[in-house]
C-alpha positions in Angstrom: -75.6 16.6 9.6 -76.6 13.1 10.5 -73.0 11.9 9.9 -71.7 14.5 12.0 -74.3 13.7 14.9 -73.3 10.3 14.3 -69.3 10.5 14.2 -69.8 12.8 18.0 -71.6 9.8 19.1 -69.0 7.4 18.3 -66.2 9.6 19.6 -67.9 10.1 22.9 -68.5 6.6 23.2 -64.8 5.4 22.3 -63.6 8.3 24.7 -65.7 6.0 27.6 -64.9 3.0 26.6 -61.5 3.8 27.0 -61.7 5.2 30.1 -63.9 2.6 31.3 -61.3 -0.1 30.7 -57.8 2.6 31.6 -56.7 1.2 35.2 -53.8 -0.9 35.1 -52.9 -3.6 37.9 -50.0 -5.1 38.5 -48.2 -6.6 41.8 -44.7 -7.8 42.9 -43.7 -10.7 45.2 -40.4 -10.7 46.6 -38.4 -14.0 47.9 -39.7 -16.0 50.8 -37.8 -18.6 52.5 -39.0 -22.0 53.2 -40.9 -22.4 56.3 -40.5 -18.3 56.2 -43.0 -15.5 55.3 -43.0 -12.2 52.7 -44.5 -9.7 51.4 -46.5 -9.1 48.3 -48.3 -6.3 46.7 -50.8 -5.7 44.3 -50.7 -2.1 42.4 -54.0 -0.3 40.9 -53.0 2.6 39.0 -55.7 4.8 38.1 -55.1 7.8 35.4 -55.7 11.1 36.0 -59.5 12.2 35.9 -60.7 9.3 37.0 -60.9 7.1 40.7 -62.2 4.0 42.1 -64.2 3.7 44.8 -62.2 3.0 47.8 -62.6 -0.5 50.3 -65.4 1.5 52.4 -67.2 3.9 50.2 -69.6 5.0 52.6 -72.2 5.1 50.1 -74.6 2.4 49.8 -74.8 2.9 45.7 -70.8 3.1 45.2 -69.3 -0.8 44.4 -66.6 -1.4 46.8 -62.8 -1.6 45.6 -61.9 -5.4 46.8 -58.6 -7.8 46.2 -58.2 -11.1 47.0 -55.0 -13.1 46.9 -54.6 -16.9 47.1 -52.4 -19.4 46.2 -52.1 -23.3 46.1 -49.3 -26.2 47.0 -50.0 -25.3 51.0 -49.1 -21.7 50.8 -51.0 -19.2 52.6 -51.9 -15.7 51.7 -52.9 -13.1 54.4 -55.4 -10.7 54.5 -54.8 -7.9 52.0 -54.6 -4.5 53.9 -56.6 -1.5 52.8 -55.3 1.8 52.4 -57.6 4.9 53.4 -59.1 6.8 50.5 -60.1 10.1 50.6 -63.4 11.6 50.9 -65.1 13.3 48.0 -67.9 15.2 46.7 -69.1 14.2 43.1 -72.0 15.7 41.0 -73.5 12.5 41.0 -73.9 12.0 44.5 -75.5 13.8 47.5 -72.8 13.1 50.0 -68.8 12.6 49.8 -67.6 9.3 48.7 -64.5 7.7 49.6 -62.2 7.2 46.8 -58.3 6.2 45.8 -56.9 7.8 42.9 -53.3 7.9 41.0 -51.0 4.8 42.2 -53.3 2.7 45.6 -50.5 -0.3 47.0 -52.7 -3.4 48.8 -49.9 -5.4 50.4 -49.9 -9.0 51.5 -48.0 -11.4 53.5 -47.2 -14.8 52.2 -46.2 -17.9 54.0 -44.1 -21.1 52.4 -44.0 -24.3 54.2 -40.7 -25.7 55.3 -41.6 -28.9 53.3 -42.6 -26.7 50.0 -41.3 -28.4 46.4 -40.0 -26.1 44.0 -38.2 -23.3 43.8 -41.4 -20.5 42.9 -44.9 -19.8 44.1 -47.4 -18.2 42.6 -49.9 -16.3 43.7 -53.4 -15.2 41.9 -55.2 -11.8 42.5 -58.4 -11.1 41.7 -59.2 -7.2 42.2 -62.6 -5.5 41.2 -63.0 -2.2 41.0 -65.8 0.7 39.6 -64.1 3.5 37.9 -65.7 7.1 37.7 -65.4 10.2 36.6 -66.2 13.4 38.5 -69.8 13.0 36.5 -70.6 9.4 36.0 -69.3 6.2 37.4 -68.6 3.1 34.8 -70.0 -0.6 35.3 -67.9 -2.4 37.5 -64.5 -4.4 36.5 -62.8 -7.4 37.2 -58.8 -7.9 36.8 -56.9 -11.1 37.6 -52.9 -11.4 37.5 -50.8 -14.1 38.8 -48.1 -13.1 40.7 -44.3 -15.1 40.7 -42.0 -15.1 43.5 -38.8 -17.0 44.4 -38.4 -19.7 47.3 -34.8 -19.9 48.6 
């Protein structure tokens, strides 16, 4: 008995561990021309069964979604826009919370000097996140990529 009690245990923890740690995020950065701006995007895709908490929660318990792009050798990164979430009622909480779920797109714009060297440019993301469940929200995570685009 105290095997079994102890092999449900571990399953149910695995199960949230891996759920905890299931959001993918990747980007894309397209060409820019010298002295010329693009755009960039960073991807967070959520599974099914599970969402994020959006920019603006509107709860004052609920971590903010947030993504920060920079980048170095005098390009500039503008601000990253924030799609709307949807509102939602959880068990967990007394009133709805704004969330994204499935496949959320936070584009960018990126500027190159005219006197940039090189023929890339790279750009680092930094997104953090709090995943939940329709019952219980995970501790907060943080992903970093580095995003690679082409300078004509």
């Amino acid at each position: 008995m105290k095997f079994l009690f102890s092999f449900i245990a571990a399953a149910i923890l695995a199960f949230a561990a891996a759920n905890a740690n299931a959001q993918t995020v990747t980007g894309s950065l397209g060409t820019v021309s010298r002295g010329g701006s693009g755009r960039g995007s960073i991807v967070l895709n959520i599974p099914g069964g599970l969402h994020v908490n959006s920019n603006r929660p509107a709860s004052e318990y609920a971590i903010a979604t947030t993504v920060s792009v920079s980048s170095k050798g005098g390009v500039r990164t503008g601000a990253v826009s924030y799609p709307r979430g949807t509102n939602r009622k959880f068990q967990f909480s007394e009133t709805t919370i704004n969330v994204y779920e499935g496949r959320v797109a936070f584009p960018f714009t990126v500027r190159v000097p005219a006197n940039f060297r090189g023929d890339t440019v790279r750009v680092r993301a930094v997104v953090r996140y709090q995943a939940c469940t329709n019952e219980v929200c995970y501790p907060p995570k943080t992903k970093e990529i580095t995003l690679t685009g082409r300078v004509r």
